[in-house]
Structure formats: C-alpha cells, structure tokens
VOPAVEX-397789 format. One line per field, with one value per atom (N, C-alpha, C, O): x, y, z; residue number from 1. Coordinates in steps of 0.001 Angstrom, whole numbers, plus 500000, padded with zeros to 6 digits. Example, Ala and Ser with C-alpha at 12.3 -4.5 7.8 and 13.67 -1.06 7.14 Angstrom:
<sites>
px = 513190|512300|513200|514236|512850|513670|512900|513409
py = 494310|495500|496700|496681|497750|498940|500030|501138
pz = 507800|507800|507800|508465|507080|507140|507870|508039
pos = 1|1|1|1|2|2|2|2
</sites>
This chain:
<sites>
px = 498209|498568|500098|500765|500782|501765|502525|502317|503830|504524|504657|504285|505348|505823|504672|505245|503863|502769|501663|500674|502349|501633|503365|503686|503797|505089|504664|504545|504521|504504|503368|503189|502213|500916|501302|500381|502357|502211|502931|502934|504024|505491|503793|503631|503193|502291|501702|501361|501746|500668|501661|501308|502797|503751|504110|504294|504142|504296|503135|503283|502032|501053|500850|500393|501151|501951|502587|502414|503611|504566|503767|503856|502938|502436|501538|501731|500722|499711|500696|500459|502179|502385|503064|503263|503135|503803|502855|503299|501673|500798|500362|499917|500529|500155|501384|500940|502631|503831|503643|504372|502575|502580|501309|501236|500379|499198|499784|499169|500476|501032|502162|502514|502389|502743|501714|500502|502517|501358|502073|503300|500937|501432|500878|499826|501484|501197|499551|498951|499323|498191|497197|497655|495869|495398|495683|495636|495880|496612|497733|497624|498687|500382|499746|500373|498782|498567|498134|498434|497701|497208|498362|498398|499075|499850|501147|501594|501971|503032|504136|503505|505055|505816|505882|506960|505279|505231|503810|503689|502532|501367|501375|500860|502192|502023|503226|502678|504331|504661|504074|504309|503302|502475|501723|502321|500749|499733|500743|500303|501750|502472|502419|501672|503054|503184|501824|501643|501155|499450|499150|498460|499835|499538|499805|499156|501893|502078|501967|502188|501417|500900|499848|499948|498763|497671|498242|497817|499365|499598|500355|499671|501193|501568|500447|500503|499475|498261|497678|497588|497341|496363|497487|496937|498711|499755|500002|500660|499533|499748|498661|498988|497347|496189|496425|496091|497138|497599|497812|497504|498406|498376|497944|498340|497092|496684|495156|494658|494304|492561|492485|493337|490978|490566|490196|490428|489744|489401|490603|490479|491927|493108|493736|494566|493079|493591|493314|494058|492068|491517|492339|492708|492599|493655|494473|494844|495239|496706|496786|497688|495594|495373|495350|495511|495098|494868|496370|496548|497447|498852|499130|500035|498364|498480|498180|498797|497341|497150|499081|499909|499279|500525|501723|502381|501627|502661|502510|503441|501410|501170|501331|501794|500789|501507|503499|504504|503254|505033|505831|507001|505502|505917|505605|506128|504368|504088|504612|504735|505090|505962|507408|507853|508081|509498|509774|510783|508941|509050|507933|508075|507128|506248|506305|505870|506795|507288|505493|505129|504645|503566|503754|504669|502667|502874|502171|501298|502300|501707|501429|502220|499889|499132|498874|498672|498837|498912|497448|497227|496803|495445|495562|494811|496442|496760|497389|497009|498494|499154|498238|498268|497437|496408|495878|495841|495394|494794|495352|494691|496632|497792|498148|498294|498398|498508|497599|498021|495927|494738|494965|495014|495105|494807|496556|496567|497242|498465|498342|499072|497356|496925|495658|495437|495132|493917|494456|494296|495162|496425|496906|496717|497509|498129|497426|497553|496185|495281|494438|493588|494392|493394|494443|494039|495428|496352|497041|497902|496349|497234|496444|496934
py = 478125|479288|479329|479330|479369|479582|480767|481535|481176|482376|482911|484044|481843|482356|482914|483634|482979|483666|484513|484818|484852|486376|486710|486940|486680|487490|488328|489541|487434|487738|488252|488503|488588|489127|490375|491180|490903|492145|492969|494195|491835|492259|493405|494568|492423|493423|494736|495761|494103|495633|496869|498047|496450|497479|498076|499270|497070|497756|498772|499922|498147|498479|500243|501099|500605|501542|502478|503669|501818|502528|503295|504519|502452|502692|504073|505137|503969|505207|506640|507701|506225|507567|508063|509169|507420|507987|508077|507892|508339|508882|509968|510883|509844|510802|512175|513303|511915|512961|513163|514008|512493|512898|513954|514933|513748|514476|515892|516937|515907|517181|518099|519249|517775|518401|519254|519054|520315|520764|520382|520374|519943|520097|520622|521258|520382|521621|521337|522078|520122|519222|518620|518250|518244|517492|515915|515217|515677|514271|513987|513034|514887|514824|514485|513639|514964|514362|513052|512427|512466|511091|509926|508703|510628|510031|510376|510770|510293|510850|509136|508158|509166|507925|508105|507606|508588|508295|507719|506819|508004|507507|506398|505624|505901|504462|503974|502930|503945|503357|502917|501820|503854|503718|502468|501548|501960|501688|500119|499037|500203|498962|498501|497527|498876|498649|498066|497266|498563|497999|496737|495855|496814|495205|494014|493009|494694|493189|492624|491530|494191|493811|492955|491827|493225|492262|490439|489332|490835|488728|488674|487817|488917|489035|488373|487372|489218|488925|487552|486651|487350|486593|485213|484150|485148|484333|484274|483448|485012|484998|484227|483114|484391|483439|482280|481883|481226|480417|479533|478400|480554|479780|480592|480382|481465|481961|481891|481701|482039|481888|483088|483956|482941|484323|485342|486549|484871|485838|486109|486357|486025|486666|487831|488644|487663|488599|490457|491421|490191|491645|492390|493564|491249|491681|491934|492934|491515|491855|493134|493958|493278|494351|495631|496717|495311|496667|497054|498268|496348|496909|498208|498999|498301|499608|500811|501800|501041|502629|502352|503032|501551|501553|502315|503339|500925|501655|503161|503955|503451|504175|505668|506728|505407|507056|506717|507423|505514|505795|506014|506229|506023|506432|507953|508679|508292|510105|510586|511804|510080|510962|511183|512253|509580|509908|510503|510894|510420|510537|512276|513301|511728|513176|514371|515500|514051|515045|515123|516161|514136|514419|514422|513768|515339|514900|513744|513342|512888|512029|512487|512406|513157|514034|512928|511827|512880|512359|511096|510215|511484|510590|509870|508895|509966|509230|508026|506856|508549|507561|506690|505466|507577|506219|505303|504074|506211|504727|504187|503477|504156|503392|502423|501378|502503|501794|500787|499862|501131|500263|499109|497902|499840|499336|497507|496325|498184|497382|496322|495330|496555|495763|494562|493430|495382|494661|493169|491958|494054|492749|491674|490458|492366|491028|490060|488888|490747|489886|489376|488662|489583|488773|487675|486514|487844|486609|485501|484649|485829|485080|483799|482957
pz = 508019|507231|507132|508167|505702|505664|505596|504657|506909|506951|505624|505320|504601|503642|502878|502060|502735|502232|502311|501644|503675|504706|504117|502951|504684|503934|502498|502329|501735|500174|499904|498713|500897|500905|501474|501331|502102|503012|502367|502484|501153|500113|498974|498603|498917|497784|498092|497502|499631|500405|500240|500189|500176|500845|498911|498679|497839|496471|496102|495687|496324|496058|496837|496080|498080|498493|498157|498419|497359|497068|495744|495642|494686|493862|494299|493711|495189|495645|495698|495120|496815|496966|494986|494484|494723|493560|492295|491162|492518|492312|492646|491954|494096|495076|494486|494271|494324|493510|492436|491917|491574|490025|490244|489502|491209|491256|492099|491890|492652|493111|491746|492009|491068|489969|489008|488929|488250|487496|486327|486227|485108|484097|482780|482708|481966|480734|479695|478916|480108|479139|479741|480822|479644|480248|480361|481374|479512|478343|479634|480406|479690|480409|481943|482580|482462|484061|483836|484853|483204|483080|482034|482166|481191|480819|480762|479684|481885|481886|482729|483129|482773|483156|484480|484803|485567|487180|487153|487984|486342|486127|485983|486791|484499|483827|484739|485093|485324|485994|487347|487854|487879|489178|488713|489271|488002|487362|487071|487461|486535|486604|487576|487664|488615|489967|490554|491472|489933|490670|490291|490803|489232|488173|488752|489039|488940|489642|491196|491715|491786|493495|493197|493679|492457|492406|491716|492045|490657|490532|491710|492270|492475|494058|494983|495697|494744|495923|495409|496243|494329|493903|493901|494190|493660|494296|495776|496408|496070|497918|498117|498527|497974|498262|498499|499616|497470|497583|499176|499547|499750|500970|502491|503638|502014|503084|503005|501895|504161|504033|503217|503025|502652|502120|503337|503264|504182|505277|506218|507417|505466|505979|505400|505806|504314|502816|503774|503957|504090|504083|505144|505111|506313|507529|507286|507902|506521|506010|505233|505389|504219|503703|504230|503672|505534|506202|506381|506279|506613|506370|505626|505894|504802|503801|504636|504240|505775|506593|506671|506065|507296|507719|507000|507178|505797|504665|504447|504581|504143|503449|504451|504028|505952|506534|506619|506712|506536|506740|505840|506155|504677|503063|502741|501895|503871|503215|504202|504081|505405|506552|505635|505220|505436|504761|503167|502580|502950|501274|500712|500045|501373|500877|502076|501850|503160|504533|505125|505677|504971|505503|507169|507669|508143|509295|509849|509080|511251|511679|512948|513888|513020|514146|515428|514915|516315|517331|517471|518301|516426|516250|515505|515541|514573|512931|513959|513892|514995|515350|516337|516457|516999|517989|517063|517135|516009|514737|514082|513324|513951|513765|514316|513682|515716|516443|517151|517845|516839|516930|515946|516181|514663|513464|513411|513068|513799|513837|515057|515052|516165|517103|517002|517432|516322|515555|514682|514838|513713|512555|513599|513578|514422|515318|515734|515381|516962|517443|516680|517212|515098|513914|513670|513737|513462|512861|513962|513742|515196|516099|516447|517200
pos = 1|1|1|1|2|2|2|2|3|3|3|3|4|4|4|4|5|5|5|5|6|6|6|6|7|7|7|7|8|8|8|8|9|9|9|9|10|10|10|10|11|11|11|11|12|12|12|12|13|13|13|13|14|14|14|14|15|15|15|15|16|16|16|16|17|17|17|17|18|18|18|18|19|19|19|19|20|20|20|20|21|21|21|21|22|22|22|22|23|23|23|23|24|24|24|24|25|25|25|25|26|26|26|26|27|27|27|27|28|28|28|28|29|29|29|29|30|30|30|30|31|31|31|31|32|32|32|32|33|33|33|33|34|34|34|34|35|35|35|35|36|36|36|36|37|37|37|37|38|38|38|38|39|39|39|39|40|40|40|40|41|41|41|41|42|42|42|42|43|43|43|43|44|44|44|44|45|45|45|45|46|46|46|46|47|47|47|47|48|48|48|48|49|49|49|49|50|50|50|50|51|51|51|51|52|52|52|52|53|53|53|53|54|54|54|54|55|55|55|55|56|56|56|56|57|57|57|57|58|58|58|58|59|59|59|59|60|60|60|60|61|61|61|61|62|62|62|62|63|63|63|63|64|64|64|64|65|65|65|65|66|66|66|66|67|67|67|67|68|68|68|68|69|69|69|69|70|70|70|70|71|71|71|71|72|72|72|72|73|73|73|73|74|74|74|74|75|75|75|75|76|76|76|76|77|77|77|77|78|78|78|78|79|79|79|79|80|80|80|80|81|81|81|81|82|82|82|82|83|83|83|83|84|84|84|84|85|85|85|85|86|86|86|86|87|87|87|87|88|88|88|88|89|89|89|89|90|90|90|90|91|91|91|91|92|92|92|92|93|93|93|93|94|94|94|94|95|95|95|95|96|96|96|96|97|97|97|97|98|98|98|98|99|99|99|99|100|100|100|100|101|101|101|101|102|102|102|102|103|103|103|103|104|104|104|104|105|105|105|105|106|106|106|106|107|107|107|107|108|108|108|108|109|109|109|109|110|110|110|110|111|111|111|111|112|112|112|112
</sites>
C-alpha cells in the first residue's frame, strides 16, 4: 500500500467534510424561497466540492486495497466533529470523544 495514496484518500475525506459542514451553514439559514435553500452558492458550491472528493477517491484507489477505502473513510467522524467544534461552535460531549477516540484506534490498528 502506497503512503502517497492513503494520504490523498484522507485529502478527500477531509474535502468531502468540509463540503458537509457547509451545507450543514446553508441549512441553518433561513431563506426567502423554496428554490433559494436548494439553490443558492454555499449549496452548489458544497455539491462541487463533493464532485471532486469523489475523482480524489476514485484516484486514490489506485494504490490502495479496496478494503482500505472504507477504513480510511471512517476519518470523516473525525473531520467532521472537528470542523463543527471550530467552525460551527458545536460541543464535543465526553462520549462523542470516547467514540472518537475508539473510532481513530480502530483506523490505526486496521492499517497497521
């Protein structure tokens, strides 16, 4: 298995991420239309973002097993409370973090 391509597999997990919470900020807005929540430029940009995590991933394959893909995938609980702690002020309850910290133990001892 090549580093360079768990790298560039975890680079997508973490866009792909970024894509959710900023979704996650367009869906916390109100807006004036039904039309404007679904088509507004944090939507279609989110939705970009999804596009090119997936040629990312499907370029990451390349040199990683398929039955590595899903492990790596799980990176996203990760990204994803540590993007709504700094960015959306979510909290991280003392259980989020035990399964955090399973979940990030798990990744290791799968890839080692």
């Amino acid at each position: 298995m090549n580093p360079r391509y768990v790298f560039i597999y975890i680079f997508s997990v973490f866009i792909s991420s970024i894509s959710q919470i900023i979704l996650k900020s367009s869906a916390n807005k109100k807006y004036d239309s039904r039309i404007r929540e679904y088509l507004n430029p944090r939507v279609i940009i989110a939705y970009g973002i999804f596009f090119a995590a997936t040629l990312i991933t499907i370029f990451a394959y390349r040199g990683i097993p398929m039955s590595v893909g899903p492990i790596l995938e799980t990176t996203g609980y990760l990204w994803i409370s540590l993007l709504g702690y700094f960015i959306l002020k979510e909290k991280i309850s003392p259980r989020k973090l035990l399964g955090l910290i399973i979940v990030v133990t798990g990744i290791i001892i799968s890839c080692i």
